[in-house]
C-alpha positions in Angstrom: 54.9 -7.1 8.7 57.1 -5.1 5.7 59.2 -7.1 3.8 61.8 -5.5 1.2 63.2 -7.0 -1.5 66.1 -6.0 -3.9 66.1 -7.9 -7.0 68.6 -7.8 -10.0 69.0 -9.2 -13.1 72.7 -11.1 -13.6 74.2 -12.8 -16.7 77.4 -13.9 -17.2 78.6 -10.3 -17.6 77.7 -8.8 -14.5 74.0 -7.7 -12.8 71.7 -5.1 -13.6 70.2 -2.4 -11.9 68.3 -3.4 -8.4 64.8 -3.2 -8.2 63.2 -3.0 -5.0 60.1 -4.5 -4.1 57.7 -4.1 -0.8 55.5 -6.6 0.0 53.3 -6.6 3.4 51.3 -9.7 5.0 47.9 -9.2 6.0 45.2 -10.8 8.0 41.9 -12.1 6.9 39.3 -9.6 6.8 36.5 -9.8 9.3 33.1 -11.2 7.6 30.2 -8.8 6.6 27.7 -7.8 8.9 24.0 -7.6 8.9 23.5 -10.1 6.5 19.8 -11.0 5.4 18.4 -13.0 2.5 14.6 -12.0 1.4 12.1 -13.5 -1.4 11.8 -10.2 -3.7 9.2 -12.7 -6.0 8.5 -15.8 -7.6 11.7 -16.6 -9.1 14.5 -14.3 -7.4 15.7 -13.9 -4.0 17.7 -10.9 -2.6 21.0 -10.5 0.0 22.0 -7.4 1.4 24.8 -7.0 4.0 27.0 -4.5 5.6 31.1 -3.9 4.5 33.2 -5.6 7.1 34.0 -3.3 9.8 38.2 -4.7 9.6 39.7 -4.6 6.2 42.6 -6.9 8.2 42.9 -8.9 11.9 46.5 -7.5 11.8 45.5 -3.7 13.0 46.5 -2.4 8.9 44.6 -0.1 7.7 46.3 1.8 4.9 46.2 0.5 1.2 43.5 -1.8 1.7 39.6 -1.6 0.2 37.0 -4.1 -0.6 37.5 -5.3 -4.2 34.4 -7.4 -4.6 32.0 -9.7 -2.5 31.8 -13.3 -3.7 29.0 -15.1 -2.9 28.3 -19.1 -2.9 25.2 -21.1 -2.6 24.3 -24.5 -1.2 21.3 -26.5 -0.6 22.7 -27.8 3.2 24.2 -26.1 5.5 27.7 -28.2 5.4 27.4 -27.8 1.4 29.2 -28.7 -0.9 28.8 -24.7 -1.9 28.7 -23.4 -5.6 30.0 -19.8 -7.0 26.7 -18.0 -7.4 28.4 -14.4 -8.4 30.2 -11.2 -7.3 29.0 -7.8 -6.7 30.8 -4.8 -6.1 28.2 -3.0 -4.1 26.4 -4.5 -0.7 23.8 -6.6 -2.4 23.1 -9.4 -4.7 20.2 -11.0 -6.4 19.8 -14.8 -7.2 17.5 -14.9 -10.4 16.1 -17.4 -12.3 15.0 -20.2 -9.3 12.4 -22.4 -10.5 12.3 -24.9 -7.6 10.2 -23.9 -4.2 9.3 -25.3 -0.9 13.6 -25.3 -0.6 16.1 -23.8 1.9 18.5 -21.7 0.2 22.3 -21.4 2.0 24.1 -18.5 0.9 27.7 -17.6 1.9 29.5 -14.2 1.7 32.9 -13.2 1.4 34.6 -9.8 1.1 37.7 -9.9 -0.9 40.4 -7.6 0.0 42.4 -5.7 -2.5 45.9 -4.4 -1.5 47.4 -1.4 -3.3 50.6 -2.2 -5.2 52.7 0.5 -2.8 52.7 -2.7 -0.9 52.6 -5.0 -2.4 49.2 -6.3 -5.0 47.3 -9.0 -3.6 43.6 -9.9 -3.5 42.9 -11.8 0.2 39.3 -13.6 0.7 37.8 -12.4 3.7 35.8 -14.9 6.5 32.8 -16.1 5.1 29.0 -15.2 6.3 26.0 -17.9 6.3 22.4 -17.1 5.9 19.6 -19.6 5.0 16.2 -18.7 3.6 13.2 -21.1 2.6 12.0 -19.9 -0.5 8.5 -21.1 -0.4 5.9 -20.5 -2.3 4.5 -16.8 -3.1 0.7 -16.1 -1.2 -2.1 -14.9 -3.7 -5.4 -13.2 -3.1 -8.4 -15.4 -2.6 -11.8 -15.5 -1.4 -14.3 -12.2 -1.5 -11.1 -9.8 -2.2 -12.3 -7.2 -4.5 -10.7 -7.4 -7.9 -7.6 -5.1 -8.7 -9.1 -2.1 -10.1 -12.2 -1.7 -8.3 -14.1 1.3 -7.2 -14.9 1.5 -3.3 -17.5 4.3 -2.2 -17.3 4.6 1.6 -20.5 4.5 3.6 -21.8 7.2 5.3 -23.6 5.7 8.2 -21.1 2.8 9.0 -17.6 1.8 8.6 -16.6 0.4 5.1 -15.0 -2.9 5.0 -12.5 -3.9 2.5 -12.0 -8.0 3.1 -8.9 -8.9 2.1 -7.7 -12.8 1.9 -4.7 -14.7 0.5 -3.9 -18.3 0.8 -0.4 -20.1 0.4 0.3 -23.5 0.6 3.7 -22.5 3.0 1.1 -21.6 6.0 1.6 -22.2 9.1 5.2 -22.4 8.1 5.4 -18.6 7.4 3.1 -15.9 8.2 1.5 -13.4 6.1 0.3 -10.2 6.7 -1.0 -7.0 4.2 0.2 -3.7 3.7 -0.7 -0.9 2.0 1.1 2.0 -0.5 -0.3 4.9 -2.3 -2.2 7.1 -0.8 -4.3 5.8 2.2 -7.1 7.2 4.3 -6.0 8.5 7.5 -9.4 6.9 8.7 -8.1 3.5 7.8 -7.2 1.2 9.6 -6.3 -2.6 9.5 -8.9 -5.0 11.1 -8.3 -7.1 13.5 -4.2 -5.7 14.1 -3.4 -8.9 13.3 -4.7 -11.5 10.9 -6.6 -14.2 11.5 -5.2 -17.7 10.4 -7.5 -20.6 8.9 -5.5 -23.9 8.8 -7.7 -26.2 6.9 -8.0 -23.7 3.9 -4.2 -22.4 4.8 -5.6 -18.5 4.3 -5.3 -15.6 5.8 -8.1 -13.2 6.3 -8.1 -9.3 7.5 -9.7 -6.5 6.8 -8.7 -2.8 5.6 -11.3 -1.2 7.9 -12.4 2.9 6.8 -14.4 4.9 9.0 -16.5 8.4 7.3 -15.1 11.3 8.1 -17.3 14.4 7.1 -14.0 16.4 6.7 -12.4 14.3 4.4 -15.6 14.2 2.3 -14.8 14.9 -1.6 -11.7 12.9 -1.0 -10.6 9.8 -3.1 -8.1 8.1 -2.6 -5.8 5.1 -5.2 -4.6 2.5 -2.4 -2.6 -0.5 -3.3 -2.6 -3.8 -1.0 -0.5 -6.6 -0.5 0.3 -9.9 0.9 3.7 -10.5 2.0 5.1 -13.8 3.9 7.4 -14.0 6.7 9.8 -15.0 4.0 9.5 -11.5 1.7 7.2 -13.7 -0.8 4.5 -11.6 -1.9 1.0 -11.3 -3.7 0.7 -9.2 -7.2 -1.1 -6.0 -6.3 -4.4 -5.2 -6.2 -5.3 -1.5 -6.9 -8.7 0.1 -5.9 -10.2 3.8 -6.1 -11.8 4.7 -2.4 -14.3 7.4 -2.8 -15.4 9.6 0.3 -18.2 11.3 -1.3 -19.5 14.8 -0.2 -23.3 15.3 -0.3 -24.4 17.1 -3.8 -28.3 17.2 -3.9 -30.4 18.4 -6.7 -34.5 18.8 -7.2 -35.6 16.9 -10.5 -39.4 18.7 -10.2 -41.1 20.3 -10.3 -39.5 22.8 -12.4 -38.3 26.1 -10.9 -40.7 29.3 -11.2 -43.8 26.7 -11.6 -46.9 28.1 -11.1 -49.9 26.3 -9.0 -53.4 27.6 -8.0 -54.9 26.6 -4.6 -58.5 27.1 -4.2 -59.7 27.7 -0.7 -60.9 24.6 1.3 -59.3 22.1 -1.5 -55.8 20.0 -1.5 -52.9 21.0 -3.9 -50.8 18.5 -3.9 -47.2 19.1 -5.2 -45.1 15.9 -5.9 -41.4 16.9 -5.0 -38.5 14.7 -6.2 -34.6 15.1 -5.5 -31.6 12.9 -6.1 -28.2 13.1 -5.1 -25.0 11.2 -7.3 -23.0 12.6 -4.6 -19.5 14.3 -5.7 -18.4 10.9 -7.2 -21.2 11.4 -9.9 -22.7 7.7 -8.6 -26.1 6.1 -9.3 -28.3 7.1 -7.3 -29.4 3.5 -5.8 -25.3 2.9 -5.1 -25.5 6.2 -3.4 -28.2 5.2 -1.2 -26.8 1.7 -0.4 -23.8 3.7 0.8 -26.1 5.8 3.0 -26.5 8.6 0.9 -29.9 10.5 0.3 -31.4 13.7 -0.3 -33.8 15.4 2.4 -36.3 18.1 1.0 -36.8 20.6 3.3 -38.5 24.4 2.9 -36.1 27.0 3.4 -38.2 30.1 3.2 -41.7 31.2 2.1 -42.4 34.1 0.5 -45.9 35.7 1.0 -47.2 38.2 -1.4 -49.7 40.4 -2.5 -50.4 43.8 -3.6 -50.1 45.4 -0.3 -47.7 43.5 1.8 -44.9 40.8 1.1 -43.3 39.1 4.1 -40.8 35.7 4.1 -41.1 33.0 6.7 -39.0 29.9 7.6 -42.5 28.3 8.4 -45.0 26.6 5.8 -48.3 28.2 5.3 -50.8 27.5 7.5 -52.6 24.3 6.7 -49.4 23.1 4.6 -47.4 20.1 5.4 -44.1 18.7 3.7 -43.1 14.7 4.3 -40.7 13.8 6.0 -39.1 10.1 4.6 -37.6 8.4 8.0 -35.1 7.0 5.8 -32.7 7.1 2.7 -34.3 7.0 -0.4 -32.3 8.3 -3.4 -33.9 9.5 -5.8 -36.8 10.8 -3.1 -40.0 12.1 -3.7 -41.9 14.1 -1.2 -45.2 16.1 -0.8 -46.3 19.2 -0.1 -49.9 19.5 0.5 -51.9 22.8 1.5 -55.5 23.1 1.9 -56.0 27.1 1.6 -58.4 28.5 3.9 -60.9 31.9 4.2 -58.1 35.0 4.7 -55.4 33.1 2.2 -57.0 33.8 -0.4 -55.4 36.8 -3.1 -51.9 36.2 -2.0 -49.1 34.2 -3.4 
């Protein structure tokens, strides 16, 4: 509804000019929508919300806006409620809260501003409740790697990252990991969902990466963390995963050494390779992750003064070993016993 007003000043000796004024009544605003309260850490907790979709329960429209959001907290439901702040944007953060294992009751109001064309007047809007126990945050525990560890992936099996974290809040809340940065496409979270130990109130899964041959030379920086039903989480832990690619390299003999066979006598030619792999590793941490070197003959070259041929095969009488598993660094043997009709080639 419009009312008008025409007001005038009068004295003794008459009235002034009239002034008209407009003023308009206007409903409560309807309250905010999608209204959530989270833990963002230790000491703060966050509310986020949506503008009211009616500025007015008369039907106005025109000349109204949101002015501000006030918002009041309570330890109960029924209250007594206390100011906690305004914001002028759709969220609001309560800092500062050094109590846990407590229910938080917030309560949100928009407050409606109407222009002065008719008539200024700041109207509170219906209120919004949402409660939140703000528990206590999870931390890692158990055989999680340290923050800042460096993971090498296994070659022959799946490499497990465990990952635990306790808080005194469980079963109350539950608590699952995620991951940012850059993450393997081969990993994966096992089991899909945690498994829950109630005597130690901890959590345990595991960040499960399977070998890929095509990612190999990859690394990867992955972050993990812990994070309660409630938005509480753990600090992040940090860790380098390493898909290493195969590098091999002989140690001896030395290339372009020379050996003389005699016919119907053993040479014996010790062979040793290692292999760092692309991550420049140790070679004993290589082969724990199931990487080794093989030593194999690629081609033999047969020479003398009136023929020269190459072969894939050994010389006849020559064998090279073959090591039935990973050793790193490896050494091998080739062994040849020369016989009448080898002799005067090389």
């Amino acid at each position: 509804v419009m009312y008008y007003y025409s007001l005038e000043a009068c004295d003794l000796g008459g009235c002034g000019v009239p002034m008209r004024m407009v003023a308009r009544t206007i409903g409560d605003a309807s309250e905010v929508t999608s209204l959530v309260a989270t833990a963002k850490d230790a000491s703060d907790t966050g509310l986020s919300w949506e503008a009211p979709t009616t500025l007015s329960t008369g039907g106005i429209t025109s000349g109204l806006s949101v002015a501000r959001y006030d918002v009041e907290m309570a330890l109960s439901a029924s209250g007594p409620y206390s100011p906690l702040g305004s914001s002028s944007t759709t969220s609001f953060n309560h800092a500062g809260i050094t109590t846990n294992q407590i229910t938080f009751y917030y309560r949100v109001a928009p407050v409606i501003e109407q222009a002065a064309e008719f008539g200024y007047v700041l109207n509170p809007g219906t209120t919004r409740l949402v409660s939140l126990f703000f528990g206590t945050a999870p931390a890692f525990s158990g055989h999680t790697p340290p923050d800042g560890a460096v993971i090498v992936a296994q070659k022959t099996s799946d490499t497990v990252i465990p990952l635990q974290a306790t808080s005194p809040d469980v079963p109350t809340v539950t608590i699952g990991f995620r991951t940012t940065g850059s993450t393997p496409q081969v990993a994966r979270f096992t089991p899909s969902v945690p498994i829950v130990n109630l005597a130690t109130k901890e959590v345990s899964q595991n960040l499960t990466i399977a070998f890929d041959a095509d990612l190999a030379g990859s690394e990867y920086y992955v972050c993990l963390q812990g994070e309660d039903s409630n938005g509480l989480r753990t600090s992040a832990r940090c860790y380098t995963i390493i898909l290493p690619r195969l590098t091999p390299r002989l140690l001896s003999p030395p290339n372009e050494t020379v050996f003389e066979a005699r016919v119907g006598c053993v040479l014996q030619v010790g062979i040793t390779a290692e292999d760092r792999t692309s991550a420049n590793i140790a070679p004993s941490v290589a082969a724990n992750s199931g990487f080794g070197p093989e030593v194999v003959a690629l081609s033999v070259l047969t020479d003398s003064q009136y023929r020269s041929s190459i072969s894939s095969e050994l010389p006849t009488g020559a064998t090279l070993d073959v090591i039935p598993f990973v050793q790193n660094p490896v050494t091998v043997y080739l062994k040849w016993r020369p016989v009448k009709g080898q002799e005067g080639f090389s």
